[in-house]
RODREN-399339 format. One record per residue (C-alpha): residue in one letter; x, y, z. Coordinates in steps of 0.25 Angstrom, whole numbers, plus 2048, in hexadecimal, padded with zeros to 3 digits. Example, Ala and Ser with C-alpha at 12.3 -4.5 7.8 and 13.67 -1.06 7.14 Angstrom:
<lotis>
A8317EE81F S8377FC81D 
</lotis>
This chain:
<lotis>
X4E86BCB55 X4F16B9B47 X4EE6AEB40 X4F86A4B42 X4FB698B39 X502691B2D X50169CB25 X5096A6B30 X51669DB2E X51F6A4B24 X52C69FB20 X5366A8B1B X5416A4B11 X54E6ABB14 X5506B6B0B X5426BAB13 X5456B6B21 X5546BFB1F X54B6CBB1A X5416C8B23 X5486C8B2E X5586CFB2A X55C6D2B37 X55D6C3B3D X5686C2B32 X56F6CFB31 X56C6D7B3E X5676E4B3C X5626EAB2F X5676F9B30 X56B703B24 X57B701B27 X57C70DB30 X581702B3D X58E6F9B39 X5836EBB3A X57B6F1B33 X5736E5B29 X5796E9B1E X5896E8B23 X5856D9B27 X57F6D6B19 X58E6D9B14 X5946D1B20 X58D6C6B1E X5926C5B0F X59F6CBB12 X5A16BEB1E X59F6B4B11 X5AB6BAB0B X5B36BBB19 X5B36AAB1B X5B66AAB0B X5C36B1B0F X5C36A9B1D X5C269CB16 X5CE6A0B0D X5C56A4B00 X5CA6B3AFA X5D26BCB02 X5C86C8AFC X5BA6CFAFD X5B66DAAF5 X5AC6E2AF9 X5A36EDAF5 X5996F4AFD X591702AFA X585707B01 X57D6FBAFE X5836F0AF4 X58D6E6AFB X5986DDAF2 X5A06D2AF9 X5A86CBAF0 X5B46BFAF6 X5BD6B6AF0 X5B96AAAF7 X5B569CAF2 X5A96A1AED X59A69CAF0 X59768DAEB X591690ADE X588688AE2 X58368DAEF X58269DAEA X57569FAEC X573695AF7 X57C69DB01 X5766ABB00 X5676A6AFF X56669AB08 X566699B16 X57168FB1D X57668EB10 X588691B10 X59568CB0F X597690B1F X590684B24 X59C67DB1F X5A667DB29 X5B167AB20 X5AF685B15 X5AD68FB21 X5B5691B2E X5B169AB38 X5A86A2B2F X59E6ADB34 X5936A8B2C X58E69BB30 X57D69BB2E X57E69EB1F X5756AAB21 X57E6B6B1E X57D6BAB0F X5706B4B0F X56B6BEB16 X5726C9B0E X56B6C2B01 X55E6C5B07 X5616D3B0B X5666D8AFF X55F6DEAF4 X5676D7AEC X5726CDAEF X57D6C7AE5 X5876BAAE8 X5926B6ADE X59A6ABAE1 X5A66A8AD7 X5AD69BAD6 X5B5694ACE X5B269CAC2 X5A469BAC5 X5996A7ACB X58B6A4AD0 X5846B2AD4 X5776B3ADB X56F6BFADB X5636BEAE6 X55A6CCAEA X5566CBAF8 X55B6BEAF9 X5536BAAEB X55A6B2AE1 X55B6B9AD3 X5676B5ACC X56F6AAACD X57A6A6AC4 X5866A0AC1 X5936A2AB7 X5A16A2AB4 X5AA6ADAB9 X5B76B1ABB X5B96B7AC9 X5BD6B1AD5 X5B96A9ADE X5B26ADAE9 X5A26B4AED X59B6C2AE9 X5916C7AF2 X5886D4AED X57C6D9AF6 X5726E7AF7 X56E6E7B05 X55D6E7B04 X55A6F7B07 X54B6F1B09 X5536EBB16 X55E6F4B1A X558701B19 X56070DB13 X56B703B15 X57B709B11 X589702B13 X59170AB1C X5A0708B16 X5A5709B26 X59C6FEB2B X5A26F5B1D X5B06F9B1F X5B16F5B2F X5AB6E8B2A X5B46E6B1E X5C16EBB29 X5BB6E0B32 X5BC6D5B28 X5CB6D7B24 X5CF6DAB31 X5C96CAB36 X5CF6C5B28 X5DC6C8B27 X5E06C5B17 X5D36C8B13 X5D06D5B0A X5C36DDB09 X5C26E7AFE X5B76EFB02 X5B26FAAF8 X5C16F8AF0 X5C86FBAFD X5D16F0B04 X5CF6EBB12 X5DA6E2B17 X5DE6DFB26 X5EC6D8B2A X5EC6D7B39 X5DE6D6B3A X5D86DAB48 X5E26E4B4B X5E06EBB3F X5D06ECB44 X5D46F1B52 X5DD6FBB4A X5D46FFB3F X5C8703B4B X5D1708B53 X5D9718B55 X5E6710B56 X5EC71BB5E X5E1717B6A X5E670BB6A X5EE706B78 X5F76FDB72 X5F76F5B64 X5EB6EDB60 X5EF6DEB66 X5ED6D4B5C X5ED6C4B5C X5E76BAB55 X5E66ACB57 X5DE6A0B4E X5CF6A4B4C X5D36B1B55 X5D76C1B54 X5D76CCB5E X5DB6D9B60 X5DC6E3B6A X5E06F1B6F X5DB6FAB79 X5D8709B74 X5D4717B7B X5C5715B7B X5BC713B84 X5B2703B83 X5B86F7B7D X5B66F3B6D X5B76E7B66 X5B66E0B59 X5B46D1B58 X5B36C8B4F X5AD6B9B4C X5B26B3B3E X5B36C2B39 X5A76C6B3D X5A56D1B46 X59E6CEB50 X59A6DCB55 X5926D9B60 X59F6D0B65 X59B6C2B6D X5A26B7B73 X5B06BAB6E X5AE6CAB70 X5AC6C6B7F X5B76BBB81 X5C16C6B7A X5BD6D1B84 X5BE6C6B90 X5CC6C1B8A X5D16CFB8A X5CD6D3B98 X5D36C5B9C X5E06C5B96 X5E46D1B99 X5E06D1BA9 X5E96C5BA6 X5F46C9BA0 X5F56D7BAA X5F06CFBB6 X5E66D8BBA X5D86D6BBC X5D36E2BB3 X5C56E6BB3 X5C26E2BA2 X5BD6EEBA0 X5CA6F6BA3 X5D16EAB9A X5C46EDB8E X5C46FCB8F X5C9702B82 X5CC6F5B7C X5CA6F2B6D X5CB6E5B6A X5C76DAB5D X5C66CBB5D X5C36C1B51 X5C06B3B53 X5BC6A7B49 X5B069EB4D X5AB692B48 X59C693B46 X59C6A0B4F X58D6A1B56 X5896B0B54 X57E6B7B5C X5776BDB50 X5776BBB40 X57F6C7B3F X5896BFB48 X58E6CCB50 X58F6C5B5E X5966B8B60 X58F6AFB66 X5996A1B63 X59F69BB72 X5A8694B6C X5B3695B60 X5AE688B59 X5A5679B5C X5B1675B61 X5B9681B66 X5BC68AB73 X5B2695B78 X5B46A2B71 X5B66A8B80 X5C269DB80 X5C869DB73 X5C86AEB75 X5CE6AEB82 X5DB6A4B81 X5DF6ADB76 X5DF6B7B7D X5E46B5B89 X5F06AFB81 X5F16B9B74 X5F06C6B7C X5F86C2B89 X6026BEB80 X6016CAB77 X6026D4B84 X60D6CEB89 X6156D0B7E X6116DFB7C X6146E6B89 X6106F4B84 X6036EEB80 X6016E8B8C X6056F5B94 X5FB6FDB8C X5EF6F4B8D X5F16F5B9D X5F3704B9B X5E5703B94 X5DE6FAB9E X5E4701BAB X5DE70DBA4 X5D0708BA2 X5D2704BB1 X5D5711BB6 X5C9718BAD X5BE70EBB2 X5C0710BC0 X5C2720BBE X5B471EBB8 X5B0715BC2 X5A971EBCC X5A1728BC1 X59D71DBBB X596716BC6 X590724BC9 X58B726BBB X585718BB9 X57C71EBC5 X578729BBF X575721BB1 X56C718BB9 X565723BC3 X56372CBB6 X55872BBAB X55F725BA2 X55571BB9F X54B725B9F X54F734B99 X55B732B95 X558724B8D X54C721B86 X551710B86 X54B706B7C X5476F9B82 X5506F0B78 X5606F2B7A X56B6EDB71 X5706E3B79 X5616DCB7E X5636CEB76 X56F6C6B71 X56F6CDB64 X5716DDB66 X5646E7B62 X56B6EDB57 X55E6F7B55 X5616FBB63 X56470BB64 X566717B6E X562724B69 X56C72FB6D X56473CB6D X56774BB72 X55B752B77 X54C74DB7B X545750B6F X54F747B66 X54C73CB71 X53E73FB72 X53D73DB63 X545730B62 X53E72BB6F X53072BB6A X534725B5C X53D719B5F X53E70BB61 X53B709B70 X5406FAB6F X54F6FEB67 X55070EB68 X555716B73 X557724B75 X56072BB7F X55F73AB82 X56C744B82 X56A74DB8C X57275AB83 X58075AB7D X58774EB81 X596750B87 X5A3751B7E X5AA743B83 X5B6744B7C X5C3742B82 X5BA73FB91 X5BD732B98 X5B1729B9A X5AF72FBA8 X5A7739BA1 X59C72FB9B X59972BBA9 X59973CBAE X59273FBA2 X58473CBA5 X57E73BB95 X58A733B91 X58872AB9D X579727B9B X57C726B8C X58671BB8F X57C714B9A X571713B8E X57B70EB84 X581703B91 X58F705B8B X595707B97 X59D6FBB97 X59D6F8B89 X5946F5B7C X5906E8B81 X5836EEB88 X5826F8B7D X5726F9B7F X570700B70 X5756FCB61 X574709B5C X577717B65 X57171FB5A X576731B5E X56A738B5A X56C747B5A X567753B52 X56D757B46 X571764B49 X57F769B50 X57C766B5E X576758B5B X583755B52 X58B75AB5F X583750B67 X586744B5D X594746B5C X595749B6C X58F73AB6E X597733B64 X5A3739B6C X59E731B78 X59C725B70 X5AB726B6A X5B172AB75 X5AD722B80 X5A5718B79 X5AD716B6A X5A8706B6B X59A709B69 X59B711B5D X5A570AB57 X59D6FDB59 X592705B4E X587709B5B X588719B58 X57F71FB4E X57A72CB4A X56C72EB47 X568734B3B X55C73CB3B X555743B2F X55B752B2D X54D754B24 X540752B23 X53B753B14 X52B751B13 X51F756B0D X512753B0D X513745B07 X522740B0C X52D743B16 X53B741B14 X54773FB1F X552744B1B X56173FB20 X56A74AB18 X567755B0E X56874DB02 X55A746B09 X556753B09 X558757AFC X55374BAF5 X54674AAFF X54375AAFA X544752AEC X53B747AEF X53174FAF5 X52F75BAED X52D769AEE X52C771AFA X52E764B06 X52E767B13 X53D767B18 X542765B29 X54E764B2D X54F75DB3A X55A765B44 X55675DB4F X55374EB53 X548755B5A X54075AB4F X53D74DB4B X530747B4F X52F739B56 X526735B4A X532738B41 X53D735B4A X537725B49 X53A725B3A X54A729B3D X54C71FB47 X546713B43 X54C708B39 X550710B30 X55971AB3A X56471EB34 X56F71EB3B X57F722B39 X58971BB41 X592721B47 X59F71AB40 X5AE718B44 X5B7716B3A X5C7713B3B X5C8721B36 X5C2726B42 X5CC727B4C X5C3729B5A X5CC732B61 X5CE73AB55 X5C273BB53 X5BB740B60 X5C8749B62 X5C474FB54 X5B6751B57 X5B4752B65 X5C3758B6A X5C8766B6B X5C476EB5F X5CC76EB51 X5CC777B45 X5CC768B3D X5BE765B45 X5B9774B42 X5BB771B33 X5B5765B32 X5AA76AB3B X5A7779B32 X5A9770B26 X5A0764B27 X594772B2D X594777B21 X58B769B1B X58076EB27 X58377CB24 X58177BB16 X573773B17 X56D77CB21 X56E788B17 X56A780B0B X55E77DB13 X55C78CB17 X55D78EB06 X551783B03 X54A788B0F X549796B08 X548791AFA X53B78AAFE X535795B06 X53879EAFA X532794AF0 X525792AF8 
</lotis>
């Protein structure tokens, strides 16, 4: 038995309880391959600072810099308290937001925020300018090494600089899509405020409803985005062509991804309303279907379910306010009553929509019933899915490490199954080329029987909310057919399923395309210029595979690609992407556009194969 006394007891200060344990205060670590990735809420947590400045009525401005791993946020606020410059970025519950007076309805209310970004940055600068005076305070790892103060001539307001620690976030890159929906996402809850990010301007006038129509294919809409506002609330809505419901909301401008209280009062209010205003008893999933929707609501000292503060988890508006279930619903029962009845042609095409939804759920009705018969009579749990015995949605806060393994073939499962993590990792098995989806109804994901077990292992059936993995990870060979698979899956994901993916839970997995070694290292390589540089490294004469196949990978190997270092690409969808477009493009009827940009983007593959072929013979000839 361990020695147990006195000298066990350790206490931590908290530079070394945030390093010692980061993922109590930022979530998951990650390389910034997933959207909430570490590293994004390093950069949320300063930009939120600068957000209540501008809140508070302190600069109208943030500037904002950000590359693959340096990060400068820089408002035009009140500044820090010269003071207090150190104090606030290096002590625990030390901050201006316990002052109710200086910050309303702020985001930040336990002081811990930049704090944490102090101890996880290799190196971390603050600047405050006030008054004609600057104090600057350079820490590493949340050490002090300089502190001093001076004259200066800029204006008032606060200078963050930060490296994120790569001794913590591994192989750690910004991904400018993941910034740029963050920096959009500000503007659009702030009307008046700019962000220049990377010298461009972002700038929002009508707030939600320039969100709903930056993320949506305007042409899929079924009438104009409704927009109303109100005092310490904003909504938006529309109904589009797709299939599942999507939603972005907010709690003083943050995004609260995994919703919460006012996510579900917004959802019940709609359903209500309507049935209301119609008066019909709708079933809310005919009134839900294809709905896009976005709420914003101001808190006072909002009660969040995690540090990362992605779930609500506040009852009520304020100490002395209504229920956010109250406050939610008398808005909108009055706003958008009111609103639809005004706008006849809206109303008529919302009916349209819902009597349409109606009409499709009981076409499904019966081969629904029937398939969710055979998915329980057939091995899903046992062939089919290899289950892990932690699920995404097990505790109050969401297993982000949880993740399905989408494989074709057994010997890619067989691989994968005998090298993952048992408690987070699962592995489901395609039974050959799944089916071309695009332009089918939904009836065919209940006919289909690979895509109907696939949506049984996932349980989205009726949504996201019983989304049992974070991560839906398409694993395939790197070869033709396996890219066929890969882009016949992301087809069934966008097409019938567009939430999930836009929500950041599909990824591709990437797999080494070489194995470099000799007889004292080996070297995996992502890319030919791995390639090339880990011939270099090694020397003369190394031993060169190339892997076709997931296959040809041992188990041994396998554990080393999809452990914490797995890298991951997600699969991202940008307001250039136009969904329909896209699948039309892609997976429609052949084009002599789509056969150019196919020929074209061969020759890459083409070109490496022989330059292979060339080494290959260039060795044999030299030994």
């Amino acid at each position: 038995m361990q020695t147990y006394n006195e000298d066990s007891i350790r206490s931590l200060d908290w530079k070394e309880h945030i390093r010692l344990r980061p993922g109590m205060y930022i979530g998951k670590l990650g390389d910034g391959s997933a959207y909430d990735d570490g590293i994004y809420v390093l950069l949320k947590e300063v930009i939120d600072n600068s957000i209540d400045e501008f809140v508070m009525g302190g600069g109208k401005s943030i500037d904002i810099t950000v590359n693959e791993n340096k990060v400068i946020v820089r408002d035009y606020g009140r500044g820090i308290p010269l003071g207090s410059v150190v104090d606030v970025v290096s002590k625990i519950n030390t901050g201006g937001k316990y002052d109710s007076k200086a910050f309303q309805k702020s985001v930040g209310l336990n002081g811990v925020g930049t704090k944490a970004v102090n101890a996880l940055s290799i190196n971390f600068t603050v600047q405050s300018y006030r008054q004609g005076e600057t104090r600057i305070a350079q820490f590493k790892q949340g050490v002090l090494e300089k502190d001093e103060q001076k004259t200066t001539t800029q204006r008032n307001g606060t200078s963050v600089t930060f490296y994120p620690d790569e001794g913590v976030f591994k192989n750690y890159k910004y991904r400018f899509e993941f910034v740029e929906n963050m920096i959009w996402n500000y503007v659009f809850l702030n009307s008046g405020l700019t962000i220049n990010l990377n010298g461009e301007k972002y700038f929002s006038e009508h707030g939600l409803k320039d969100l709903l129509e930056r993320n949506i294919d305007t042409e899929s809409m079924r009438y104009p985005v409704i927009h109303l506002k109100g005092e310490d609330i904003e909504m938006a809505i529309t109904h589009g062509q797709q299939y599942g419901e999507e939603y972005y909301s907010f709690v003083n401008g943050q995004h609260t991804t995994q919703g919460g209280t006012h996510q579900a009062a917004f959802r019940e209010a709609i359903v209500r309303t309507v049935r209301d205003f119609y008066k019909k008893d709708f079933d809310a999933a005919d009134v839900r279907a294809s709905i896009i929707g976005a709420i914003a609501i101001k808190v006072q000292e909002p009660v969040f379910e995690s540090q990362t503060k992605t779930k609500l988890g506040s009852q009520n508006i304020g100490p002395e306010g209504p229920s956010v279930r109250t406050f939610i619903n008398d808005f909108i029962r009055k706003k958008l009553d009111n609103y639809l009845h005004k706008s006849p042609d809206t109303a008529e095409a919302l009916l349209k929509r819902i009597l349409q939804s109606e009409r499709e759920r009981k076409d499904i009705a019966g081969i629904k019933k029937l398939a969710n018969e055979r998915a329980r009579k057939a091995s899903l749990h046992n062939r089919k899915l290899r289950d892990c015995k932690i699920h995404y949605g097990d505790k109050n806060e969401r297993n982000q490490e949880t993740t399905l393994f989408i494989t074709e073939g057994d010997s890619a499962s067989g691989s994968i199954t005998k090298s993952r993590d048992v408690q987070t990792q699962a592995v489901f098995s395609l039974k050959g080329k799944p089916l071309n989806s695009f332009g089918l109804t939904k009836k065919v994901v209940y006919e289909n029987e690979e895509f109907n077990l696939l949506q049984h292992a996932l349980n989205i059936e009726d949504g996201l909310d019983g989304l049992r993995y974070n991560n839906i990870v398409i694993a395939t060979d790197a070869d033709v057919d396996g890219m066929h698979i890969r882009l016949l899956l992301m087809t069934f994901f966008l097409q019938f399923f567009p939430d999930l993916v836009k929500a950041g839970h599909v990824h591709i997995l990437q797999t080494p395309l070489f194995r470099v070694r000799n007889k004292k290292e080996t070297i995996y390589c992502y890319s030919d210029k791995e390639r090339r540089d880990a011939i270099q490294k090694l020397g003369k004469n190394p031993e060169i595979t190339r892997f076709k196949g997931l296959g040809e990978i041992s188990p041994s190997e396998f554990g080393l690609f999809i452990g914490k270092e797995m890298r991951l690409d997600p699969v991202i969808l940008t307001k250039d992407n136009k969904l329909a477009q896209l699948l039309q493009y892609y997976m429609g009827k052949n084009t002599q556009d789509r056969q150019k940009h196919i020929i074209e983007n061969l020759r890459i593959e083409i070109d490496l194969e022989e330059e292979l072929t060339k080494e290959k013979s260039l060795e044999e000839a030299t030994v």
